[in-house]
C-alpha positions in Angstrom: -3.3 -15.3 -6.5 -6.7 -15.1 -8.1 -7.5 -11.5 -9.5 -10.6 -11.7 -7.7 -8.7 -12.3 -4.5 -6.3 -8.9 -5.0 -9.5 -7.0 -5.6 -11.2 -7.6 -2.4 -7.2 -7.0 -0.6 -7.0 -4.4 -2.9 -10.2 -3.2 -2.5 -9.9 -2.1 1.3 -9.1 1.5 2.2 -7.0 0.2 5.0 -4.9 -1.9 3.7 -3.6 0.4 0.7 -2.9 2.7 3.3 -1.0 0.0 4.8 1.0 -0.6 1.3 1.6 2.9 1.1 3.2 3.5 4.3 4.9 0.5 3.8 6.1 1.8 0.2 7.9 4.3 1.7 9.5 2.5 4.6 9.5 -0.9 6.9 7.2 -0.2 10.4 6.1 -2.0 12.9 2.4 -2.5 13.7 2.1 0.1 16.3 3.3 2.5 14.2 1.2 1.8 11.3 -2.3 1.7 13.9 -0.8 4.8 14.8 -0.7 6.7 11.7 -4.0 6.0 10.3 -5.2 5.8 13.4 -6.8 2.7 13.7 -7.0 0.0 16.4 -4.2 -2.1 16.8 -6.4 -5.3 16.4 -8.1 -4.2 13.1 -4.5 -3.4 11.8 -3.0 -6.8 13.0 -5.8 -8.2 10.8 -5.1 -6.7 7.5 -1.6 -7.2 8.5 -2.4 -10.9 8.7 -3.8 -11.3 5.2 -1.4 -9.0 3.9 1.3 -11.6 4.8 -1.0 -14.4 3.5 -1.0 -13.0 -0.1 2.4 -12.7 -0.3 2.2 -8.7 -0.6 3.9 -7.9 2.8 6.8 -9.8 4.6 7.8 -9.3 8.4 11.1 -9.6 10.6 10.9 -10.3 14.0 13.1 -7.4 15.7 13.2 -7.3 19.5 9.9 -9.3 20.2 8.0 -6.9 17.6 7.4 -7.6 14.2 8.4 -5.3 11.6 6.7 -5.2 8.7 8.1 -4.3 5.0 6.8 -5.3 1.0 7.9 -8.3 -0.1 10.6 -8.2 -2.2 9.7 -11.7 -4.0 7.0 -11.5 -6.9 4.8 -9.3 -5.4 6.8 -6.4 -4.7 6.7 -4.9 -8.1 3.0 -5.4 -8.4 2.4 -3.4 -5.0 4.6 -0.6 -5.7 2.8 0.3 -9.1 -0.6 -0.3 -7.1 0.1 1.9 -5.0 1.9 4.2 -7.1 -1.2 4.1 -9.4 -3.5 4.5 -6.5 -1.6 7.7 -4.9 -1.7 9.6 -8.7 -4.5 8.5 -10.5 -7.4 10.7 -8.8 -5.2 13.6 -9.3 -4.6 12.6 -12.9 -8.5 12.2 -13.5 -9.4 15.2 -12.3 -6.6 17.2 -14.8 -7.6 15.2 -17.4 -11.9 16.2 -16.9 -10.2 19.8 -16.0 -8.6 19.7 -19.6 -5.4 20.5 -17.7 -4.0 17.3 -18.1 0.3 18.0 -19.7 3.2 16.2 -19.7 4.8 18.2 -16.7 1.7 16.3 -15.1 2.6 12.7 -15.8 6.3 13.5 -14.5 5.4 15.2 -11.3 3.5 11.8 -10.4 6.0 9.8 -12.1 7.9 10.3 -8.6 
């Protein structure tokens, strides 16, 4: 994939929420429109190019699709993105604050 191409999947509020929640555990699509409360056809969307970059996988369980990162060559990429994109704001902000110390780098480190 094309670094230009990450960026713009990348680049969508949505869908790192998506790779957040997804971080954390496998859901299905109901439960993800749910959670950030958004429509279940927007969702489906950025579900659908999720899957198309590779980022995301899904199972089909009970006629639902369940959705989980990708354990192939993307999966370490996504989990420091979104790693990276849960901490770094916080970090910033210590660091312009002067307040940035080591206990700070570990307490994100998790």
């Amino acid at each position: 994939m094309e670094s230009a191409q990450l960026l713009n999947i990348l680049g969508n509020e949505n869908r790192r929420k998506i790779l957040h929640l997804l971080a954390s555990r496998p859901c299905y699509m109901s439960e993800i429109a749910e959670r950030l409360d958004v429509g279940a056809k927007a969702i489906l969307g950025h579900l659908e190019l999720l899957v198309q970059s590779g980022m995301i996988e899904a199972n089909v369980d009970e006629q639902r699709r369940k959705y989980f990162i990708s354990q192939t060559t993307a999966a370490g990429s996504v989990r420091i993105a979104v790693l990276l994109w849960k901490w770094l704001p916080q970090l910033s902000r210590e660091k312009k604050n002067r307040k940035i110390l080591p206990e700070t780098v570990l307490r994100f480190q998790t």
